[in-house]
Structure formats: structure tokens, C-alpha cells
C-alpha positions in Angstrom: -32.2 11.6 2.3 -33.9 11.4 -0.8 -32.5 9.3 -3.7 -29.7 10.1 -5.2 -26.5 9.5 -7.4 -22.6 7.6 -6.2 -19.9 8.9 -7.5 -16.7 6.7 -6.6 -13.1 7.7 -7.3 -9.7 6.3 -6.9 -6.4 7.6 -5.7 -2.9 7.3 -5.2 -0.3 4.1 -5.9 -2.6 1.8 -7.9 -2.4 -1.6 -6.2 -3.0 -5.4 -7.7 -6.2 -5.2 -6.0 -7.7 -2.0 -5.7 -10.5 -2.3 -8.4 -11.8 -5.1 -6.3 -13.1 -1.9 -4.2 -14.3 -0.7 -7.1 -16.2 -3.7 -8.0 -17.6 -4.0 -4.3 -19.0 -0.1 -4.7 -20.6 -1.1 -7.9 -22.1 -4.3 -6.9 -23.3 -2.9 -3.8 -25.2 0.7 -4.9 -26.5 -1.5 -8.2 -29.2 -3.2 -5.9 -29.5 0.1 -3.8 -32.9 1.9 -4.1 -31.5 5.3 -2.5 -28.9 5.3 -5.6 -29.2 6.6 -8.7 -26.6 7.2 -11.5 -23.4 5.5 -10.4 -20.6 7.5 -11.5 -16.8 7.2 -11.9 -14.2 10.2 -11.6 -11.8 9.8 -14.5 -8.1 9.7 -12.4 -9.5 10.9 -8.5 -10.2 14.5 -7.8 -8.4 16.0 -11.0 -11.7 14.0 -13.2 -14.0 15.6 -10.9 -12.5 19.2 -11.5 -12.3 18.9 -14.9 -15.9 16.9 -14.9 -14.9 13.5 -16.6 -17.2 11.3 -15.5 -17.9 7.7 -16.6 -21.2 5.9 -15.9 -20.8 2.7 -14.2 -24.8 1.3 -14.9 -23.9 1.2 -18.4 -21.0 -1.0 -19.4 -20.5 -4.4 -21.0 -21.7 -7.8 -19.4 -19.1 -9.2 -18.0 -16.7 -6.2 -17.3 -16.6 -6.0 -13.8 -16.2 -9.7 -12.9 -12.5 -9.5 -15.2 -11.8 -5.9 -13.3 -12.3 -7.6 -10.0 -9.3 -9.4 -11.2 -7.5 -7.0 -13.2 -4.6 -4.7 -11.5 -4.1 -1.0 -11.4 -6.9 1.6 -11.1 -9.2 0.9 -14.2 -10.7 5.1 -13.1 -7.3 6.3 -13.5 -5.6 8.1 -10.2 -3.9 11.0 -9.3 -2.2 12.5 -6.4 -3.9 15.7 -6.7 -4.0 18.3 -3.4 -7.0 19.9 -3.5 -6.6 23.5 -3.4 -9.1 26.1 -1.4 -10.1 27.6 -4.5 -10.8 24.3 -6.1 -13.9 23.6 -3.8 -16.4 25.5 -5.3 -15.9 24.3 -8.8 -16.0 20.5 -7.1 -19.0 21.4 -4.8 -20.8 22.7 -8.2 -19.9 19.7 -10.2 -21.8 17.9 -7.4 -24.7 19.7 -7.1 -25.1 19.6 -10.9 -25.2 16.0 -11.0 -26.8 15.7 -8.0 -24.4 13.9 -6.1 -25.0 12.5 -2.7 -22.9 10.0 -2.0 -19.2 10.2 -2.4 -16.9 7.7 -2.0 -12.9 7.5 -2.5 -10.6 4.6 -3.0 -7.5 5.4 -1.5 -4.9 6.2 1.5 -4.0 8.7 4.1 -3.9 11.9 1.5 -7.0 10.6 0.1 -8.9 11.0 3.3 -7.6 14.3 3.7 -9.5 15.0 0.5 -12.5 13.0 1.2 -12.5 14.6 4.6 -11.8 18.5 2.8 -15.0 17.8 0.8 -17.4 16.4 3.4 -16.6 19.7 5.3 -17.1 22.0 2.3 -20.5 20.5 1.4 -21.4 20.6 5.1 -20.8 24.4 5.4 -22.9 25.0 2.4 -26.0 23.0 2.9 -25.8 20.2 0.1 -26.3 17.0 2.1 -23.6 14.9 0.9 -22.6 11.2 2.5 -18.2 10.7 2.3 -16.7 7.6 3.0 -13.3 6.7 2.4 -12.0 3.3 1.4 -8.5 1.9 2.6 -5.8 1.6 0.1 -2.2 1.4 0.5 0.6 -1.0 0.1 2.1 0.9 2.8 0.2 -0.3 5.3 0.5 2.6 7.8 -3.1 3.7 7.8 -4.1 4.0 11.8 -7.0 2.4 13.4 -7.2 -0.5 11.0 -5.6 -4.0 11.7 -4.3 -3.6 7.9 -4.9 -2.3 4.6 -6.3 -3.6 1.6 -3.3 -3.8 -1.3 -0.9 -4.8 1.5 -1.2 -8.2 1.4 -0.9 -8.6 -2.1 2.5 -6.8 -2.4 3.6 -8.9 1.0 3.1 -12.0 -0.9 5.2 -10.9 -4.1 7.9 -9.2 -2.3 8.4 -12.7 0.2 8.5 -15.0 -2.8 10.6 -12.6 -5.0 12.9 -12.2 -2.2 13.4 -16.1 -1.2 13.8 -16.6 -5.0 16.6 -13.9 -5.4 18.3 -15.5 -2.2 19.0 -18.9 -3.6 20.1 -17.6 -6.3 22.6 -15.4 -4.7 23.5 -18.3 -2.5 24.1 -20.5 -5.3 27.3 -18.7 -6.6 28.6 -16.6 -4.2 32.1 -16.5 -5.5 30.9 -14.4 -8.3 28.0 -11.8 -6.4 28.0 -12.9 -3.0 25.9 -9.6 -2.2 22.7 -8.8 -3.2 20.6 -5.8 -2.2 17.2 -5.3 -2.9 15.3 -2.2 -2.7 11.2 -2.1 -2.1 9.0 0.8 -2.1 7.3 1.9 1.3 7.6 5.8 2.3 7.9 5.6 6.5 7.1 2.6 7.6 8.5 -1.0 7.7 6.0 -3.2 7.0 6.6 -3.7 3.5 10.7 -4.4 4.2 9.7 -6.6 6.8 7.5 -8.4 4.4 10.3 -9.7 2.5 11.2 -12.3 5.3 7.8 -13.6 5.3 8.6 -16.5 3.2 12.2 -17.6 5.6 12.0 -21.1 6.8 15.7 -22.1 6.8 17.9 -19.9 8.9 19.9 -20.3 5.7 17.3 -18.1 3.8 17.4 -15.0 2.5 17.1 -12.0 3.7 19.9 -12.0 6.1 19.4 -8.0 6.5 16.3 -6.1 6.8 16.8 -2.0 7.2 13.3 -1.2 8.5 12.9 2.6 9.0 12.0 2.5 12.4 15.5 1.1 13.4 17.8 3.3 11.2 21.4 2.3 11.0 24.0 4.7 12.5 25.3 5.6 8.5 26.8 4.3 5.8 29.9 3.0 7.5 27.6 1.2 9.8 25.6 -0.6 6.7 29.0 -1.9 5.3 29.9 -3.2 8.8 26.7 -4.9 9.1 26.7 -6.8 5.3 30.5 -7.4 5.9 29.1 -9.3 8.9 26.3 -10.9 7.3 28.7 -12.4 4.6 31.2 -13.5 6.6 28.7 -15.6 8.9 26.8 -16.8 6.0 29.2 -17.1 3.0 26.8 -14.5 1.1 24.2 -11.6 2.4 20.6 -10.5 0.8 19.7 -7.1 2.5 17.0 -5.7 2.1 16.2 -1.5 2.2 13.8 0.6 1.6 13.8 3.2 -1.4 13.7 6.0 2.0 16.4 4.4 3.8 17.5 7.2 5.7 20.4 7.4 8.8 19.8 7.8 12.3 20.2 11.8 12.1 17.3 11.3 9.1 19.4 11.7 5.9 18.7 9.9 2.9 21.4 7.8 2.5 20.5 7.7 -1.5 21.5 11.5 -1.6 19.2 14.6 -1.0 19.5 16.3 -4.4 18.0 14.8 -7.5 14.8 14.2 -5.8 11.0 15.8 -5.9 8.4 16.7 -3.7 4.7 15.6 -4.1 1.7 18.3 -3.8 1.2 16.5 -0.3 4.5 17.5 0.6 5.8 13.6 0.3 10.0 13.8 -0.6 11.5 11.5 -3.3 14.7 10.7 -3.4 17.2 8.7 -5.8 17.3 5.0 -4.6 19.9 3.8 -2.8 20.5 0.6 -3.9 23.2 1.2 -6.9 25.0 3.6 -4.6 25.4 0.7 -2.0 26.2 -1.9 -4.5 29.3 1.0 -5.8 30.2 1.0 -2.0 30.2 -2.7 -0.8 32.4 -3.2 -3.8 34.6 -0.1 -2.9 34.7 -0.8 0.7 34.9 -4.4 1.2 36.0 -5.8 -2.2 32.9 -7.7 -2.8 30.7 -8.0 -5.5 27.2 -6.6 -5.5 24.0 -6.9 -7.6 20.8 -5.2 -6.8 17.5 -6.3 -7.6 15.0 -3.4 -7.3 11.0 -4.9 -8.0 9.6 -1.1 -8.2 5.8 -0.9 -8.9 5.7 -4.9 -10.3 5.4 -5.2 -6.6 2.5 -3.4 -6.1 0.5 -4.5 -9.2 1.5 -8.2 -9.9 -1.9 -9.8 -10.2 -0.2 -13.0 -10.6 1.3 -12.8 -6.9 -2.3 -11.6 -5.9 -3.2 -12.2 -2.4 -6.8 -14.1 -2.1 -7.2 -12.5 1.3 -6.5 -9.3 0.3 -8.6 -9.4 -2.9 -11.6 -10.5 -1.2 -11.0 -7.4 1.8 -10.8 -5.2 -1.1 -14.1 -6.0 -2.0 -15.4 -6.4 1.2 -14.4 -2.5 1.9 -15.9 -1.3 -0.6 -19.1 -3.4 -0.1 -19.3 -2.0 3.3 -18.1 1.4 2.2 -21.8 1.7 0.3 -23.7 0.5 3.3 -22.8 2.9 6.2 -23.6 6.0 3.2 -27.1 4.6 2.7 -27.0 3.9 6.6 -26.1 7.7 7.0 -22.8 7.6 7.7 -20.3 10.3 6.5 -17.0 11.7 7.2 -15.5 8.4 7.8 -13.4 6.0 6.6 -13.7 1.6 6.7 -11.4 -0.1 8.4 -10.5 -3.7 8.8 -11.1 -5.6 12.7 -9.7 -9.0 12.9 -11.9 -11.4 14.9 -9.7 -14.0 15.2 -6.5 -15.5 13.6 -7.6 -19.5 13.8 -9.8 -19.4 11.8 -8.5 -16.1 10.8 -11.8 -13.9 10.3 -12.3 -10.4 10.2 -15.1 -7.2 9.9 -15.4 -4.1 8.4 -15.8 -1.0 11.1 -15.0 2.9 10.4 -13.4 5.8 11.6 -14.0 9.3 11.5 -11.2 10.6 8.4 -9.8 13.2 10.8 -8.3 10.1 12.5 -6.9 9.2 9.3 -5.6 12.2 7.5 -2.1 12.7 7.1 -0.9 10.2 9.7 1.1 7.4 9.7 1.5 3.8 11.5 4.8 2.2 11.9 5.8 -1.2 12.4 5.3 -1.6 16.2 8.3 -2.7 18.4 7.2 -5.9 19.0 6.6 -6.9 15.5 10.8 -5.9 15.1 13.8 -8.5 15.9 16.1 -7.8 19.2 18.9 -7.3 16.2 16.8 -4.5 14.4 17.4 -6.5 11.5 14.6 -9.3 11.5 10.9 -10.0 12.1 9.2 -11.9 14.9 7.1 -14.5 15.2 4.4 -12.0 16.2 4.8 -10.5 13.1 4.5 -13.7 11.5 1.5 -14.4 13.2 0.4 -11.2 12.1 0.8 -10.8 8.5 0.1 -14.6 7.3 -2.8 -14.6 6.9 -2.7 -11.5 4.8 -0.9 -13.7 2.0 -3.6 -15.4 0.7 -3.1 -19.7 0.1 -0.1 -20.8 1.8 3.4 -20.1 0.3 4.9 -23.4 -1.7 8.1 -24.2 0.2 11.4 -25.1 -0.9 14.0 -28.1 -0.2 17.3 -28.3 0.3 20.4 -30.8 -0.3 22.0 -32.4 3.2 
């Protein structure tokens, strides 16, 4: 291929570190002979279509060393479903600015996008090279050992959720129930996160109610807090803002809610309607503590590990295109845990588009309602330094 222009987007959630990929596309296509102009889509797909463009060569010294550190997406994002008549306006935006390399910051809708474009360009002779890079908080991206953004979120969520514990434990007699409510669509690895930073079987979270081990219903939640409390004088559980019973139900209602142009359903949380419940039910008092998007974009929780995969996945993102590559998407290989070490691979997007990864079984407690050391093993190292620990009275 002869030389051409980059034009990098991102989209979806924003994460604390997903302008580190931005920075790594950058860095990487500025000492690229094969690239030209290095553009940015203004918020994902919708900035192509509309043809806001920003040119990356040409801003102050300095600015992408504080974006490497700076949260949210600095491009703007979208979740934007591209629509069959929206291809030929994208395909002749891309021509027009002689586009051949594209590359898109995002998750599993994103590579359906990435993936919709590649295959439109294809069928109509422009060469164009399309790589996806990983981002979610979800972490449910297949065919990568984990996502960049999920780390970062991990370490927030197991540090906020130790520090909301003690001080539920402190004065039970007043709120000796506490339910907190994290994002996360499907999957459980960000509920199971929130046990990361347990080190005392006295420790919160005594509950975690990971999707993939749904409890029976409502009743069956109250049981298991009234439980929780009675063993440990008071209970932290933790649920996701999906929680949904075993027939698939939300248990935060069905009406109220709204459907993304990827067909994603929200739903009102469920955390205040448990807290109106516990108190109903069992005559305890309940507090809920609900992080929301803090979680995902606290820089000051960032993960070092995950900011420097961030990076890395965009670095690598840039190579395979000038290597030829197209249609595919990075992924993340871990080489070894001690030393934990890890490369950058890729997979074609079809493998990634509109699929999902839960948290495996054996990564789940025998009770349904814990982590295991395998999971601990697992995700670790995705926090970044080690997490401070905490003392206790005898």
C-alpha cells in the first residue's frame, strides 16, 4: 500500500484509561513512514458521518503525555449503530481524505462497526487496513485474557468496597446493611471485583450477586442478607445494576427503562428498591452506596497495569495495519503470572462482534456468592501496585 492517512476513533463507556490507546496510536503512526495525516473522529462513527475531524500532528507540546494520564475519551464517543444507508456517506468521507488506515477504540459493538466498514470498503475496491482496539470495563470481550479499562475499575471498585465495609461494620446498630450497586451489563467480572481487596473473613462483601448465578427472586435475596447479617452482625452485598432472577427478570423493574441502538436494555437500578425491601421485610436498616461512572473513570484509582496495556494496544494496533493486517482486533496473551508478563495478539472482529464472555465457573465460589483463589490469581495483577492493607483491633 502506498502511503497514506490514520484516522483513529473512540467508542462506547469512556474508561480512566482509554486515551492511553489513544496516545499509543499517536506515538506509534507519528514515526510511521506509510502514514500521513493522523486524524481523529470527533465522538466515534457519528464525527465521521458528520466529517468532524481533528488533526492529531498538530497539537500543543506536551498534550499527549497529560492525555496519557487524563480519563474519559478526549475524541468524544458515541454509541452510534451504523445504519446500511450510512456507509456510503462514511466510505466517501474516507476516500476524500484518503483514508487507509482505520482504527477504533472500543468494545464488542465497536467491532461490529469496525468489522461493517472493513467489509464495505472491501466490496468497493478502496484498500482500507481496520483494526479494533479493546476497551471495556466489562470485561467480556472473547479471545483476550482481559480488557484494557478493566483493571482500572477493578482496583476502584475493591478499595471503595473494603472502605464502605468498615464503615458499615463500625455501627451496625444504626445501618447494619449496605448494598452496593456497580455497573457491568452480563457478566460478573466487575461484581466479582469488589472482593478483590478481602483479607479478613470479616471483610466486606459478604454477598456478591454475579449474573451468572442468579438468585431464585426477591424472596430469596432477603433470605440470603438476613443470613449474611445474622452470621456476621452486618452484611455488604453487592449487585449488579442488571441483577436479574433466575427466570431472567430484572429485579429493578422492567418499565422505566431504555433500549440502546445495539439493542442493549436499561433498566432502573435496583439498589433503592432492595434497601425499601430489607427494611420492609426484615426490619433492618439499609443504605446503598451506588459508585456509577466514578468507577469507570477515577484516574486517581488508575490501574498501572492497565494504563500501560492500554497503550500497549494501541501501539500494537498501528503495527499489524502497516504490517497488513485488517479486519481484526488486538487482544491481550498473558505469558506468565510470576513475573506476570503479557503480549499483544489479534483476532479476526467477526470473533468479537456482539458476543460476550462471562465469568467462568471456576473463577465463582461453591456458595455462588464469592470469588476463588483462581480468580484472585487471575485478576491481581490487573490492579496495578499492590493494594495498602488494613489492621484490625484483637
Amino acid at each position: 500500500m502506498a502511503r497514506g492517512n490514520l484516522l483513529v476513533g473512540q467508542s462506547g463507556g469512556a474508561t480512566a484509561v482509554i486515551n492511553a490507546s489513544l496516545v499509543g496510536v499517536v506515538e506509534a503512526a507519528l514515526g510511521a513512514p506509510a502514514v500521513g495525516e493522523i486524524l481523529g473522529m470527533r465522538r466515534g462513527v457519528e464525527g465521521l458521518l458528520r466529517e468532524e475531524l481533528v488533526d492529531l500532528r498538530r497539537q500543543p507540546p506536551g498534550a499527549f503525555d497529560l492525555l496519557r494520564r487524563t480519563p474519559s475519551a478526549a475524541l468524544g464517543t458515541c454509541r452510534y449503530k451504523l445504519r446500511d444507508d450510512d456507509l456510503d456517506r462514511a466510505l466517501a468521507i474516507l476516500r476524500r481524505h484518503d483514508v487507509r488506515f482505520l482504527l477504533y477504540i472500543g468494545g464488542n459493538d465497536s467491532a461490529d462497526t469496525a468489522h461493517r466498514l472493513h467489509e464495505y470498503a472491501r466490496g468497493r475496491g478502496h484498500e482500507l487496513r481496520v483494526l479494533a482496539i479493546p476497551k471495556t470495563i466489562d470485561n467480556d470481550l472473547p479471545h483476550t485474557d482481559h480488557c484494557p479499562g478493566y483493571g482500572s475499575i477493578a482496583r476502584f471498585l475493591a478499595l471503595a468496597t473494603r472502605d464502605s465495609g468498615r464503615d458499615t461494620e463500625a455501627i451496625p446498630q444504626l445501618y447494619p446493611v449496605k448494598i452496593i450497586e456497580v455497573m457491568g451489563r452480563n457478566a460478573g467480572w466487575v461484581t466479582a471485583a469488589c472482593a478483590l481487596a478481602r483479607d479478613d473473613p470479616r471483610d466486606a462483601p459478604q454477598l456478591l450477586f454475579l449474573p451468572e448465578r442468579p438468585p431464585a427472586g426477591l424472596e430469596a435475596v432477603l433470605a440470603e442478607v438476613e443470613r449474611a447479617h445474622r452470621e456476621y452482625g452486618y452484611c455488604v452485598a453487592v449487585v449488579p445494576e442488571t441483577l436479574r432472577d433466575a427466570a431472567g427478570r430484572p429485579l429493578g423493574g422492567a418499565e422505566g427503562g431504555f433500549t440502546d441502538p445495539f439493542g442493549h436494555a436499561y433498566h432502573p437500578g435496583v439498589a433503592p428498591m432492595l434497601v425499601e425491601r430489607i427494611r420492609e421485610a426484615l426490619g433492618l436498616r439499609a443504605r446503598y452506596d451506588k459508585p456509577g461512572t466514578i468507577a469507570r473513570m477515577a484516574q486517581f484509582a488508575v490501574s498501572t497495569t492497565d494504563l500501560a496495556e492500554a497503550e500497549g494496544a494501541g501501539r500494537a494496533a498501528v503495527e499489524r495495519a502497516l504490517a497488513g493486517e485488517s479486519d481484526r482486533m488486538i487482544t491481550i496473551e498473558r505469558l506468565g503470572d510470576d513475573p506476570y508478563r503479557v503480549a499483544y495478539g489479534a483476532v479476526p472482529l467477526t470473533a468479537i462482534a456482539n458476543t460476550e464472555r462471562l465469568l467462568p465457573d471456576e473463577f465463582i465460589g461453591a456458595d455462588g456468592r464469592s470469588i476463588t483463589p483462581a480468580f484472585r490469581r487471575y485478576a491481581t495483577p490487573l490492579l496495578g501496585e499492590p493494594l495498602p492493607r488494613y489492621g484490625r483491633l484483637v
